[in-house]
N, C-alpha and C positions, 0 to 999 in steps of 0.2 A: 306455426304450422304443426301438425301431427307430431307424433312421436314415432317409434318402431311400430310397424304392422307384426299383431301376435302372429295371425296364422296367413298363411301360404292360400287354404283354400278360402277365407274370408275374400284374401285381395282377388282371388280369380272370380267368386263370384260377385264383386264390385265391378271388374273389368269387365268382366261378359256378361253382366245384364242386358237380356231379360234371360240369358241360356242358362247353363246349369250344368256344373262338371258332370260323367256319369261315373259310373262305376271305376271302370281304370284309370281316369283321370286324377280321382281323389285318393287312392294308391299310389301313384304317380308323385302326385302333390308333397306327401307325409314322403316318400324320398328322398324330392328336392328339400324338403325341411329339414332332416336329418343330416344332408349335404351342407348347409348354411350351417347350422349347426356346430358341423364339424364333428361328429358320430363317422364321418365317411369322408375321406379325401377326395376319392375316385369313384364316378358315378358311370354307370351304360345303359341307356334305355333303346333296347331292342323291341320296333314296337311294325307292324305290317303300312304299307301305304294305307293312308284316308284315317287314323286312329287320333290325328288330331294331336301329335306328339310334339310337332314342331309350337302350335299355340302356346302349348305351356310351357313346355323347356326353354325356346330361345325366345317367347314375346313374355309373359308373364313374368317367370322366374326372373329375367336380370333385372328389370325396373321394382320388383319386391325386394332383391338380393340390392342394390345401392337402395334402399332405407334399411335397411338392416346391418347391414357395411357403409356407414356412411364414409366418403371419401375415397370410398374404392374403386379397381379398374377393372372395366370387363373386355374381355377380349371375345368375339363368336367368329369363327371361319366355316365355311360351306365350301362344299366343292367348285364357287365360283365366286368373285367378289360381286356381282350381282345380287344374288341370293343372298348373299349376309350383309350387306344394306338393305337389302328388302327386308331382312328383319329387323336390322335396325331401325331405317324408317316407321316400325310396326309400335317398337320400344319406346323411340322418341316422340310418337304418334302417345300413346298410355300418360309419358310422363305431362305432358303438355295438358292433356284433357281432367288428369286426375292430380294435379299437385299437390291439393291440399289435404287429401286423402294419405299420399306418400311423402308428403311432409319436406318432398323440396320440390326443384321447378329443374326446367333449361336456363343456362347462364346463357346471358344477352350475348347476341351476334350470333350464334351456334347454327348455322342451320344444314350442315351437312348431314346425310341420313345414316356414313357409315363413321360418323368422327363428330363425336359432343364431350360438352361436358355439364353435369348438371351445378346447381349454386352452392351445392357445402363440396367442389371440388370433387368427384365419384366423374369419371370418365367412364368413354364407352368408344372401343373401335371394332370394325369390320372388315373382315377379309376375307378372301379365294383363300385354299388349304394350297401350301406352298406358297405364298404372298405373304410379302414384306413386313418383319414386326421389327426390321433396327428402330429401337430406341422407345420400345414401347415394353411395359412389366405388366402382368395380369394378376389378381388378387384371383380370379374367374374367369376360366374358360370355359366356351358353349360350341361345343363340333358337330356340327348339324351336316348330317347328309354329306361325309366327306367324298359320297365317289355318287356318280350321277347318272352311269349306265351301266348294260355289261360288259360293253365294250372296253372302258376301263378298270372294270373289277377283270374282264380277262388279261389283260394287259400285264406281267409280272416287272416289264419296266414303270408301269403306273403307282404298282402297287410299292413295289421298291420306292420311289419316289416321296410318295405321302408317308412310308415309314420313316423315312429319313430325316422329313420336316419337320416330322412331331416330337424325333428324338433330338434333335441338332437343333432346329429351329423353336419351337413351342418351348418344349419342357423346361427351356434353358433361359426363358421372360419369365418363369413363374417368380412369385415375392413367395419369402418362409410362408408358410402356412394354404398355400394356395389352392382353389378347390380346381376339378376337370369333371365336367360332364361332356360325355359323349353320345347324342343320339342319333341312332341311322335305323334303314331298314337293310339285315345282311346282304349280300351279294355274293359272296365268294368263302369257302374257308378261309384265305389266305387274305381277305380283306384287312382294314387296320383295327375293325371289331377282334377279330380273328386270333391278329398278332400279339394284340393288348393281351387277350384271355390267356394267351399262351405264356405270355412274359409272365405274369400270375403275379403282377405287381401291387396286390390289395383290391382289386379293385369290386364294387358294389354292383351286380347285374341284375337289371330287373329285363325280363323278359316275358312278354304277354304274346303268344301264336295270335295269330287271326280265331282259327277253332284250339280250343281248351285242350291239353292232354292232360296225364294222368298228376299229380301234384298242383294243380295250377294256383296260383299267385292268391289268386279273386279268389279260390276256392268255386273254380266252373267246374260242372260235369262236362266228362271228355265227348270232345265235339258242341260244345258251346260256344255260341259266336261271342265275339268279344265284346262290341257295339251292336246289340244286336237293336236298340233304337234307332240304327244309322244305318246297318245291314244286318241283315240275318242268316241265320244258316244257310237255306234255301240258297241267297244269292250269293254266299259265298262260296257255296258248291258249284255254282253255275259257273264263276271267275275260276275254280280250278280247273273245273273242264278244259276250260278254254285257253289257259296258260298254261298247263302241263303242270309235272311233276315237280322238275327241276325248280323247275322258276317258284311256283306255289311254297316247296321248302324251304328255298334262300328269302323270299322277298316277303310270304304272308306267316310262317313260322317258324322264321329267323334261326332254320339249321341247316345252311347251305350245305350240298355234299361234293363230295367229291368227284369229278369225273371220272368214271371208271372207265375211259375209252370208249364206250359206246354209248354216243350220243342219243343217237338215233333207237328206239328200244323194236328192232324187226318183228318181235312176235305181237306188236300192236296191230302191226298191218297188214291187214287182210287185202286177200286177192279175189276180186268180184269178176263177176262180167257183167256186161249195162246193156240197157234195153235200147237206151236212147245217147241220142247225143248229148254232150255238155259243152257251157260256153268255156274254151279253152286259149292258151298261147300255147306258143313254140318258144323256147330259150337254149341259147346255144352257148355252151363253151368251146373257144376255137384253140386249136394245135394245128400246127402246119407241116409236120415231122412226119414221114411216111418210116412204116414199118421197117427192120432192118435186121438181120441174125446179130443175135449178142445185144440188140438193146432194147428197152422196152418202154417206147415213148409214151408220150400223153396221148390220147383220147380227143376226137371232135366231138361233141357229144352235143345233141341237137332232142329237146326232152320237153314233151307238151304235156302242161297242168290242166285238167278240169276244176269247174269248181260246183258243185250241187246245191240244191236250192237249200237242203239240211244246213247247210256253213260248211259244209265238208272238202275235201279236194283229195284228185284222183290224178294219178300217172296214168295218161290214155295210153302214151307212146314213147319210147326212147331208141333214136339214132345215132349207132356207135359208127367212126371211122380213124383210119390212119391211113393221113394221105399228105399227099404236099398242096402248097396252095390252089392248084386249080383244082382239086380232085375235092376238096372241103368246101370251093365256093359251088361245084357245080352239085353238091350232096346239098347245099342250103339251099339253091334254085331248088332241085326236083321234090323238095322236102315240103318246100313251101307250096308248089304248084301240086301235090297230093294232098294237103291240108285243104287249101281253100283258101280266098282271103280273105275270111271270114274270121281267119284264126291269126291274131298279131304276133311277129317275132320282132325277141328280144335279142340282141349282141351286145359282147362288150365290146368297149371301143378301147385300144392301149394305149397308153401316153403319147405322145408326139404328134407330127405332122404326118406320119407314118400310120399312126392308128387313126387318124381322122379321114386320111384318104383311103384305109379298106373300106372303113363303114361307108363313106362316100361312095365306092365303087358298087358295095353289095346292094347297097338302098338302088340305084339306078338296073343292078340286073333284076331286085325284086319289084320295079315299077305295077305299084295298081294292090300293094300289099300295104298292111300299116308295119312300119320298122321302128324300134323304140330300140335307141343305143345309149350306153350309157359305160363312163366308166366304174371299173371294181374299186368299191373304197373299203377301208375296212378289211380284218383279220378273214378267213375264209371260215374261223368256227365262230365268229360273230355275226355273220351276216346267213348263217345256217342253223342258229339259235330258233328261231321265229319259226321256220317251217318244224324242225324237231321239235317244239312245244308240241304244235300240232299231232304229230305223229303221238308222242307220248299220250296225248288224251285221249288216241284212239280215231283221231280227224282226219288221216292220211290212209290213203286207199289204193290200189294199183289195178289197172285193167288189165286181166289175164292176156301174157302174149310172152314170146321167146326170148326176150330181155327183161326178164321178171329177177331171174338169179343174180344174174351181174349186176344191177341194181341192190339188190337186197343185199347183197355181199360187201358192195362197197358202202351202203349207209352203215349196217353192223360193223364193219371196220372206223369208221369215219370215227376221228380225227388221225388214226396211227395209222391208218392203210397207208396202202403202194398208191394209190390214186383217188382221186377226189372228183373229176372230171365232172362226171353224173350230180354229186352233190352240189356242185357249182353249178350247175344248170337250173338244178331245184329250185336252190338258193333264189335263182335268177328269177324262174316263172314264177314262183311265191310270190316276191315282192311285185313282180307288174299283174298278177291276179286280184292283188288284196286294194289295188290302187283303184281296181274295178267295181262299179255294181254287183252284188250277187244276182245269180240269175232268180227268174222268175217261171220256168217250167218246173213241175213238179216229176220226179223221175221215180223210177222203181231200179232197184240194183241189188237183186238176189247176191247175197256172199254165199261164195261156191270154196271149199277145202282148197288148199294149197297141197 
């Protein structure tokens, strides 16, 4: 059989025939070579979704990396033991097809996708980050994608978590001399990208934005796409639109920022007034606490979304109360018989036997209405993410009317304010608008000064 494969980009362009690494891939490549090497202990490849980084790091690189380490161990975790079989299977899938090429094979019987071993002895396991390595040592570790939404990049229990495992758990299988590569797309400052940088443990960062800035890697002029064979400017401007700020920094050029309290950016959103109707819901968040001196309860907050044929969406209406329970259910009746039932409303439904018989009670007084109930899962600034993208691109619009303030008050406060109510309704009509068709009349909506 063969001997050592010299180069890193040789073997990828053997495996991906007919394709052909492009530009970042083969800086990427001369890396990972440097890391085999041993030039670098510690590697981070900070690279956007769709750039193709998972290919090379966790399929290429380890089946190159055991012919080059003959006898070695490779350890890859993802933030789910699915995903790092899947890449195994992808690994074990190369060695089978190309043995004679990487100059060993699969040792007989082997046929699990996250647990092999090849025939000069080079093993290869697969895990979920926080999953089990008793009794397993790594020459090579590949940390692909350790956090998988933002829901657990917001989570500071999550985050705690997966630091812990990589301190206590990982680092403490490595054998003398052992390499770490870590590639993800950021998420959060305080992700395990994040924490590593901080610790300032040696470690090698390659970082490629989506668009170029000033220094860049490749040597791009600022605002060049990255893959612009794959995507180009053009429609990578299109995807910031449409994702917002936030997201766009964390996810497409890997310098997530900080919350600064206001999620929501109020001077994006203008206040219109509309010519015509739009296809809209109703979303309610319920309190059952009537007003009282000295306290200052929750909010019924009853809040209809439009959505415009542009992609855009509009606050037609918002209904504020503090009442006790008949005074909330008979503000949802009159609420709903002023809409129309043309217009579906959303409630949540609470835990128990308790919450299944309101929604049960209200669906039979809204008879001849569509009622879509569902329980709250998820953080309140997770599930408020998706509509503030929006807003931040500028997609979030409000219908000039007397609860224009109160609203705007509480998004600009939103996450530290006194109350969320409003936002938890948003929240609400978001998710059962996006689930909908957009519409198909074309509207006119002069923006009028605030």
């Amino acid at each position: 059989m063969a001997g050592p494969l010299l180069r890193l980009s040789e073997w990828a362009k053997t495996a991906l025939a007919p394709l052909a690494p492009a530009a970042h891939h083969l800086h990427l490549l001369a890396k990972l070579e440097q890391l085999e090497a041993g030039e670098t202990d510690r590697l981070m490849v900070l690279m956007p979704p769709g750039s193709a980084k998972s290919t090379y790091v966790s399929v290429l690189f380890p089946a190159w990396w055991l012919n080059r380490q003959r006898g070695s161990a490779v350890i890859t975790a993802c933030h789910t033991a699915d995903l790092a079989e899947h890449f195994g299977r992808q690994v074990r899938r190369l060695v089978a097809d190309h043995a004679q090429v990487l100059g060993y094979g699969l040792a007989a019987g082997d046929r699990a996708a996250g647990r092999w071993t090849t025939t000069d002895g080079g093993t290869y396991f697969a895990t979920g980050v926080r999953g089990p390595l008793t009794g397993r040592r790594a020459d090579l570790v590949v940390i692909d994608d350790p956090i998988k939404s933002h829901a657990e990049a917001d989570s500071a229990v999550y985050r705690d978590h997966t630091w812990n495992w990589f301190r206590s758990d990982l680092v403490t299988r490595l054998r003398p001399g052992a390499r770490i590569v870590v590639v993800m797309t950021r998420w959060h400052p305080d992700d395990l990208g994040g924490r590593l940088l901080e610790a300032d443990d040696g470690w090698t960062v390659l970082r490629l934005p989506a668009l170029a800035e000033a220094d860049d890697p490749l040597g791009r002029t600022p605002g060049e796409a990255l893959w612009p064979e794959w995507e180009d400017r053009a429609a990578l401007e299109r995807k910031r639109a449409l994702v917002g700020g936030r997201v766009w920094s964390a996810l497409f050029q890997q310098s997530p920022r900080r919350d600064d309290g206001s999620l929501f950016p109020i001077g994006r959103i203008d206040v219109v007034e509309a010519e015509a109707e739009l296809p809209s819901v109703r979303a309610w968040d319920l309190a059952a606490t009537a007003d009282s001196d000295g306290r200052d309860p929750d909010w019924t907050v009853g809040l209809r979304l439009g959505r415009e044929l542009s992609g855009r969406f509009m606050v037609l209406d918002v209904v504020r109360l503090r009442g006790g329970p008949h005074e909330v259910e008979e503000a949802i009746v009159a609420t709903a018989h002023q809409d129309g039932r043309a217009v579906p409303i959303g409630l949540p439904q609470d835990p128990g036997q308790a919450g299944k018989h309101q929604v049960a009670w209200l669906t039979a007084r809204l008879a001849g209405h569509r009622v879509v109930a569902s329980p709250e899962t998820g953080a309140k600034l997770t599930r408020a993410l998706p509509v503030a993208a929006q807003a931040e691109a500028g997609n979030l619009r409000l219908l000039r009317g007397g609860w224009n303030r109160a609203l705007l008050e509480e998004l600009r406060d939103f996450p530290h304010g006194r109350k969320d109510d409003q936002v938890d309704a948003l929240s609400r009509a978001f998710s059962m608008l996006t689930d909908a068709p957009p519409p198909t009349r074309r509207l006119h909506l002069p923006i009028m000064s605030r």
